[in-house]
N, CA, C and O atoms as a Tinker XYZ file with bonds, in Angstrom:
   276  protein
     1  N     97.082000   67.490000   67.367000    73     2
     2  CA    98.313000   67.824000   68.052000    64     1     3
     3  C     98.535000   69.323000   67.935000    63     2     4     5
     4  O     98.426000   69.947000   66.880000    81     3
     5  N     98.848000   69.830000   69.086000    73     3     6
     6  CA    99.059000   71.522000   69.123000    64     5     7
     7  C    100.730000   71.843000   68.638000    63     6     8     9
     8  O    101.657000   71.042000   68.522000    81     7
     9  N    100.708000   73.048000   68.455000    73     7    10
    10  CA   101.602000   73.298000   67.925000    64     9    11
    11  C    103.229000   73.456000   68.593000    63    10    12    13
    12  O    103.545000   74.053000   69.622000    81    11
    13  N    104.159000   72.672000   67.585000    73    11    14
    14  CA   105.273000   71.883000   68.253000    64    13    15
    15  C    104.997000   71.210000   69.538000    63    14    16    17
    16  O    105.173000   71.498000   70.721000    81    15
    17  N    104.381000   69.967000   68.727000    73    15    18
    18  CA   103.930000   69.002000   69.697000    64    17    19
    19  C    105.409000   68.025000   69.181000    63    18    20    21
    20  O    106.274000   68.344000   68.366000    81    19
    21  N    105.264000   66.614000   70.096000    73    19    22
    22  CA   106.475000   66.002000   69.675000    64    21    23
    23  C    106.524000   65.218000   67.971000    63    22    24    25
    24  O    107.509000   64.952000   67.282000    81    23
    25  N    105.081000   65.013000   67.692000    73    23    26
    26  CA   105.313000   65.104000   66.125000    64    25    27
    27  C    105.961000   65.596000   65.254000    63    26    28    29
    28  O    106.770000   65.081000   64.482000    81    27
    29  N    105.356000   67.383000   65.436000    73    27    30
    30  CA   106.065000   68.137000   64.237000    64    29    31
    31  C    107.252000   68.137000   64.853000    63    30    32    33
    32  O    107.972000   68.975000   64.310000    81    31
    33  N    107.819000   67.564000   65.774000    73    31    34
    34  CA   109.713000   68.217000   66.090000    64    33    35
    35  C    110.287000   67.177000   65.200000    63    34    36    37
    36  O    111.006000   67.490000   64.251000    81    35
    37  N    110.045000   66.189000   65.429000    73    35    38
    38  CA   110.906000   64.777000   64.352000    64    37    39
    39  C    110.386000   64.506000   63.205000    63    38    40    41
    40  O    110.544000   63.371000   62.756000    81    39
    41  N    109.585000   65.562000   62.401000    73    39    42
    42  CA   109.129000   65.508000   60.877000    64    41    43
    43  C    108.098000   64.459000   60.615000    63    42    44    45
    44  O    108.001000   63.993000   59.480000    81    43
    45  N    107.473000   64.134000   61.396000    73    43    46
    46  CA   106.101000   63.222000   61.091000    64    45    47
    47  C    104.537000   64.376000   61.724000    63    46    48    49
    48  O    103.536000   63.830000   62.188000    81    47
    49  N    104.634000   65.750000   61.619000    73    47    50
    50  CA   103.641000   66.306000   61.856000    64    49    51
    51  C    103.318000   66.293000   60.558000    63    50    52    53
    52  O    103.914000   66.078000   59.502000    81    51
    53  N    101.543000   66.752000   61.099000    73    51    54
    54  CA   100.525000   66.211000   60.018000    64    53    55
    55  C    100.385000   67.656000   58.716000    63    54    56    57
    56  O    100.820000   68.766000   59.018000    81    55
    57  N     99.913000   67.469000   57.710000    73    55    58
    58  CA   100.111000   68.635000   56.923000    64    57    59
    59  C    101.093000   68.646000   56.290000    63    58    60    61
    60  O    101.924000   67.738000   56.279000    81    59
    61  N    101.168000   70.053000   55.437000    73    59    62
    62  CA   101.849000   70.483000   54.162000    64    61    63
    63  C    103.060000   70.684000   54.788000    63    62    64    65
    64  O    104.013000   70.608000   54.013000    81    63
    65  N    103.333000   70.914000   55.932000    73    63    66
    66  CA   104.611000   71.227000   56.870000    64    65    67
    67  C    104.815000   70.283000   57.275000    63    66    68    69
    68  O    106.038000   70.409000   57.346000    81    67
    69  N    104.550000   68.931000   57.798000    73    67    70
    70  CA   105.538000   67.588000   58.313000    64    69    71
    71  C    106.186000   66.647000   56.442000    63    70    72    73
    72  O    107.125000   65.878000   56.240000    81    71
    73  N    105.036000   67.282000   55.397000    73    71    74
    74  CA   105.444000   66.383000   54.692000    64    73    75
    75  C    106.645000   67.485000   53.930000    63    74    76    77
    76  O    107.572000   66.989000   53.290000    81    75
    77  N    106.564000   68.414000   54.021000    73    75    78
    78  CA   107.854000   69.311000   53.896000    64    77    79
    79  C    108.999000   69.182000   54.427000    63    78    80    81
    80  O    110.041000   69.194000   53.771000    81    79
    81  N    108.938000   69.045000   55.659000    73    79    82
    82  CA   110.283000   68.657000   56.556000    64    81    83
    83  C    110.762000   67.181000   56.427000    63    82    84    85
    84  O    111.935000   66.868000   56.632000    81    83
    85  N    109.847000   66.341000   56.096000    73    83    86
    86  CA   110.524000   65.262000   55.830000    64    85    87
    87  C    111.053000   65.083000   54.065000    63    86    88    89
    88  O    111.979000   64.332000   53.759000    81    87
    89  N    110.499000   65.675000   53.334000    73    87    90
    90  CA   110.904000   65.499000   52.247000    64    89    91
    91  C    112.545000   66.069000   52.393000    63    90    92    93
    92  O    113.479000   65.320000   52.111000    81    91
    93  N    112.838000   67.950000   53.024000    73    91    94
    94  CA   113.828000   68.002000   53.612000    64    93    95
    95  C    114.722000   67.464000   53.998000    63    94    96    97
    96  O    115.812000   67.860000   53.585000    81    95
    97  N    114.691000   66.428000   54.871000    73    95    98
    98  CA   115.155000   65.362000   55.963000    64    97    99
    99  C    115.799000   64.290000   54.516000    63    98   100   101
   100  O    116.884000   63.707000   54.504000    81    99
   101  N    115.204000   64.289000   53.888000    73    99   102
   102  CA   115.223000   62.936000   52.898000    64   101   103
   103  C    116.556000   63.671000   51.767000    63   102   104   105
   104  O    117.268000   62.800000   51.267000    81   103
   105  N    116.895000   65.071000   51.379000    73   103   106
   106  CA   117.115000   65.645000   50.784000    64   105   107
   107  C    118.578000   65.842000   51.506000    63   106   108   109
   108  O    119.585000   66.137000   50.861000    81   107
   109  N    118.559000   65.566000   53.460000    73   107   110
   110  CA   119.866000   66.241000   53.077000    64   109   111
   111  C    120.802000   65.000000   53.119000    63   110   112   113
   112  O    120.568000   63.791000   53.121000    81   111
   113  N    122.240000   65.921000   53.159000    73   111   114
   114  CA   123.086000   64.873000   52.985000    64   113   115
   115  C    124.230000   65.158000   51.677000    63   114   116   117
   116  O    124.223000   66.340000   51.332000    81   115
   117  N    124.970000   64.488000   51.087000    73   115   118
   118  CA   126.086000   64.631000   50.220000    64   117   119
   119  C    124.946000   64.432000   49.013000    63   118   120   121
   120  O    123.761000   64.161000   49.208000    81   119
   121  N    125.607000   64.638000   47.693000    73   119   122
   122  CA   125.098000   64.625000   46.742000    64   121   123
   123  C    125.428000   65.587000   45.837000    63   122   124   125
   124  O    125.287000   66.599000   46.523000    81   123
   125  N    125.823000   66.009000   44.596000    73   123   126
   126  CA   124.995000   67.219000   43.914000    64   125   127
   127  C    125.078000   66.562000   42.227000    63   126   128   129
   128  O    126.048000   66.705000   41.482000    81   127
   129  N    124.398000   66.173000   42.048000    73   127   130
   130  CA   124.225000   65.256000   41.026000    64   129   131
   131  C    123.298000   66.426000   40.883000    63   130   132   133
   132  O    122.820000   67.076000   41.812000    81   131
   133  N    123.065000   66.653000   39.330000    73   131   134
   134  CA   121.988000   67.390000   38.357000    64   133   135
   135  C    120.447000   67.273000   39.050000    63   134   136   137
   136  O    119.748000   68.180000   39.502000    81   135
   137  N    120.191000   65.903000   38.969000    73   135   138
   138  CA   119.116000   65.459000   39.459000    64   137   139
   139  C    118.504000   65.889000   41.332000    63   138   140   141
   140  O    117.392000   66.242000   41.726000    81   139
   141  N    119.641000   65.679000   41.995000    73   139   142
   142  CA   119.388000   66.356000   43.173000    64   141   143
   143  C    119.263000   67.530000   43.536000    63   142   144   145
   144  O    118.480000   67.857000   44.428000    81   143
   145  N    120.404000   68.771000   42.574000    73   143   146
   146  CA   119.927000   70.017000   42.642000    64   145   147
   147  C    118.993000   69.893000   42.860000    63   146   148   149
   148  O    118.586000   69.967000   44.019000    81   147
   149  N    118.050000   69.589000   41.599000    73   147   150
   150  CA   117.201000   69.715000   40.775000    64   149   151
   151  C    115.627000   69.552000   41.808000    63   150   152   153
   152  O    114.637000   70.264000   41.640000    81   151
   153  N    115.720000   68.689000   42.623000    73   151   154
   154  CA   115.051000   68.256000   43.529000    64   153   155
   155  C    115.206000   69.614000   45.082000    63   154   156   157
   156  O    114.273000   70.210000   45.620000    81   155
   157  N    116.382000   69.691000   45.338000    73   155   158
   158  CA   116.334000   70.384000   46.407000    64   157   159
   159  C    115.838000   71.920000   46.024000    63   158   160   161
   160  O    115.551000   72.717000   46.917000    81   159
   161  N    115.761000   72.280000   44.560000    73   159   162
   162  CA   115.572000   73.738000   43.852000    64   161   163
   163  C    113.594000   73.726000   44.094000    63   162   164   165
   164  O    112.929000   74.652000   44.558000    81   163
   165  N    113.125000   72.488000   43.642000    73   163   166
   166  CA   111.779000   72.445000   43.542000    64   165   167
   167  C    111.227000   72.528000   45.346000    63   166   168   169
   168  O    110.329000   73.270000   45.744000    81   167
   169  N    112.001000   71.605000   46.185000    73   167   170
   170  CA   111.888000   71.425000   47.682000    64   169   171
   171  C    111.906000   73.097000   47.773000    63   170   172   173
   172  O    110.747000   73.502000   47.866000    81   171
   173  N    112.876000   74.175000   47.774000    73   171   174
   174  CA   112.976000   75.131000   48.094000    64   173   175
   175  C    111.625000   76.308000   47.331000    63   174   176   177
   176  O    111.055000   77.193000   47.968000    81   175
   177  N    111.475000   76.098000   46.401000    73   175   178
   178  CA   110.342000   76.267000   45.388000    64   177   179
   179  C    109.021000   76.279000   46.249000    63   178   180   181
   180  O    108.546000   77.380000   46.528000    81   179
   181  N    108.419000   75.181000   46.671000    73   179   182
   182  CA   107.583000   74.495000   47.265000    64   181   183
   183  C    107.556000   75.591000   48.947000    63   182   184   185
   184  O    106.517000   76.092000   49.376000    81   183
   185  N    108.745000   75.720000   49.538000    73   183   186
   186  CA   108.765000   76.257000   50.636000    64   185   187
   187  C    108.485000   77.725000   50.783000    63   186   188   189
   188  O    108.119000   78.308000   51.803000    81   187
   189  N    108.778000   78.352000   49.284000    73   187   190
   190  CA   108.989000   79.981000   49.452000    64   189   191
   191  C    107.554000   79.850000   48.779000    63   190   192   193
   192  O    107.012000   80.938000   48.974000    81   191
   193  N    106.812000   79.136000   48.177000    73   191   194
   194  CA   105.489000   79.381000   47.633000    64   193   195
   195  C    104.487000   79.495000   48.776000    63   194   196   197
   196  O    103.601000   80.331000   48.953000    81   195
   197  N    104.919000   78.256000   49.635000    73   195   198
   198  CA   103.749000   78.253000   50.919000    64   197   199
   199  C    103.859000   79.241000   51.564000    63   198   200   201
   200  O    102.841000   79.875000   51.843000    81   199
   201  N    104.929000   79.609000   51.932000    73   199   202
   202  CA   104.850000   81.059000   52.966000    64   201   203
   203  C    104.596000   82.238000   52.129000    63   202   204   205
   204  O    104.641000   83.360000   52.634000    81   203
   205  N    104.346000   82.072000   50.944000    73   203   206
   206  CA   104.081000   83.427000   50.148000    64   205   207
   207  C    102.402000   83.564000   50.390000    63   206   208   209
   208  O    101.763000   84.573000   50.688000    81   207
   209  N    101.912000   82.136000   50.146000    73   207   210
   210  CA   100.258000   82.827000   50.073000    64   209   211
   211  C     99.835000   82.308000   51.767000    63   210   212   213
   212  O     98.753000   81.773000   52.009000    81   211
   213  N    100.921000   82.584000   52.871000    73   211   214
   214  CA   100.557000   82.293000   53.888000    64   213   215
   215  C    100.479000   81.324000   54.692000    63   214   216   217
   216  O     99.537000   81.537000   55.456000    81   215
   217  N    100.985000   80.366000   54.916000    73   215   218
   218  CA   101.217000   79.741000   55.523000    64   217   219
   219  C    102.642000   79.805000   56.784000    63   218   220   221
   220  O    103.662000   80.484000   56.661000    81   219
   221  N    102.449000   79.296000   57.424000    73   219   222
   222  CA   103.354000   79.456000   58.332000    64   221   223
   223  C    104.641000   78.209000   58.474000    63   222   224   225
   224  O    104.824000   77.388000   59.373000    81   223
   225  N    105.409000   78.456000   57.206000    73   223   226
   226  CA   106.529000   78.132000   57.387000    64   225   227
   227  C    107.865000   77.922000   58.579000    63   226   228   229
   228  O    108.752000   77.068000   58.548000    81   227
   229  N    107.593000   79.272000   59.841000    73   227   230
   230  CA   108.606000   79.116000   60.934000    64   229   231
   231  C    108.860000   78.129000   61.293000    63   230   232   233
   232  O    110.034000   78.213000   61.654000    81   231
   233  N    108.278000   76.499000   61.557000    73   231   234
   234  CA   108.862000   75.467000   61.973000    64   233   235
   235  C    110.176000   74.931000   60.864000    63   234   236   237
   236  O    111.172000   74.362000   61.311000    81   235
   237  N    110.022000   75.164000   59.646000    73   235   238
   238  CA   110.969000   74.989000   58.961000    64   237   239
   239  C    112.350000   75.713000   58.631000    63   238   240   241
   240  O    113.169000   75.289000   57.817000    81   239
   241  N    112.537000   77.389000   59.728000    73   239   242
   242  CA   113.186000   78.136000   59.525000    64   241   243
   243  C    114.942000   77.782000   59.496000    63   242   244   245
   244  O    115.821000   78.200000   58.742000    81   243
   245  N    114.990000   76.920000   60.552000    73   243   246
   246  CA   115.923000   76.394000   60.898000    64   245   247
   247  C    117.082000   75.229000   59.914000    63   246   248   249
   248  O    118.295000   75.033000   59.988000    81   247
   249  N    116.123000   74.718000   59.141000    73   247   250
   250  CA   116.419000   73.486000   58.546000    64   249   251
   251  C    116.296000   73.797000   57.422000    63   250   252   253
   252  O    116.967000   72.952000   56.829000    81   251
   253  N    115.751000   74.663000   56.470000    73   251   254
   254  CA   116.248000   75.045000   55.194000    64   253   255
   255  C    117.764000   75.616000   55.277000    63   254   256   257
   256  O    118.458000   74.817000   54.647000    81   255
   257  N    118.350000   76.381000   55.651000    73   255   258
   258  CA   119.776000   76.303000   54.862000    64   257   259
   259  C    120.372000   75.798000   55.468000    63   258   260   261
   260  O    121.386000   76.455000   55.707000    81   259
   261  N    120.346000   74.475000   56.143000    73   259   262
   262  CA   121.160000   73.869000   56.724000    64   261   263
   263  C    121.280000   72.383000   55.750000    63   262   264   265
   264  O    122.312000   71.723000   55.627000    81   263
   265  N    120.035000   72.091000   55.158000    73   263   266
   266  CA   119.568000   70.868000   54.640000    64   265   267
   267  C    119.934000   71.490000   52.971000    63   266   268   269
   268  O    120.534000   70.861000   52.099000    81   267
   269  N    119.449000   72.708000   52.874000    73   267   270
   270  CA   119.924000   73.114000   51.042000    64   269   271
   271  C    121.054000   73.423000   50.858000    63   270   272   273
   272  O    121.501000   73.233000   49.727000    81   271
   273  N    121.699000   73.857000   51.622000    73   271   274
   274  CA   123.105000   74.255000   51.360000    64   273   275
   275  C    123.919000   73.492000   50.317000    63   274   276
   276  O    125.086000   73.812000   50.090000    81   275
């Protein structure tokens, strides 16, 4: 599937980036229990690591501070 195909738009694209956005997806919502920080800190962790040694994070630009907030 090429890029932003209808996969990666609804979080079932393949790779380190659909299973990112859905973990995302799974993350947002009410909550702030210790444990969920705790989870959305590592989710965010996970996101600034991949785009550090390159990867192309932009499909996710949108939906990190909307989903971590």
């Amino acid at each position: 599937m090429g890029r932003g195909g209808a996969g990666e738009r609804d979080g079932k694209g393949r790779g380190e980036l659909g299973e990112l956005r859905s973990q995302l997806m799974a993350l947002s919502g009410g909550g702030s229990s210790p444990e969920r920080i705790n989870q959305k800190r590592e989710l965010f962790r996970k996101i600034i690591m991949s785009g550090t040694i390159g990867q192309d994070m932009s499909g996710l630009f949108m939906q990190v501070p909307s989903r971590l907030a």
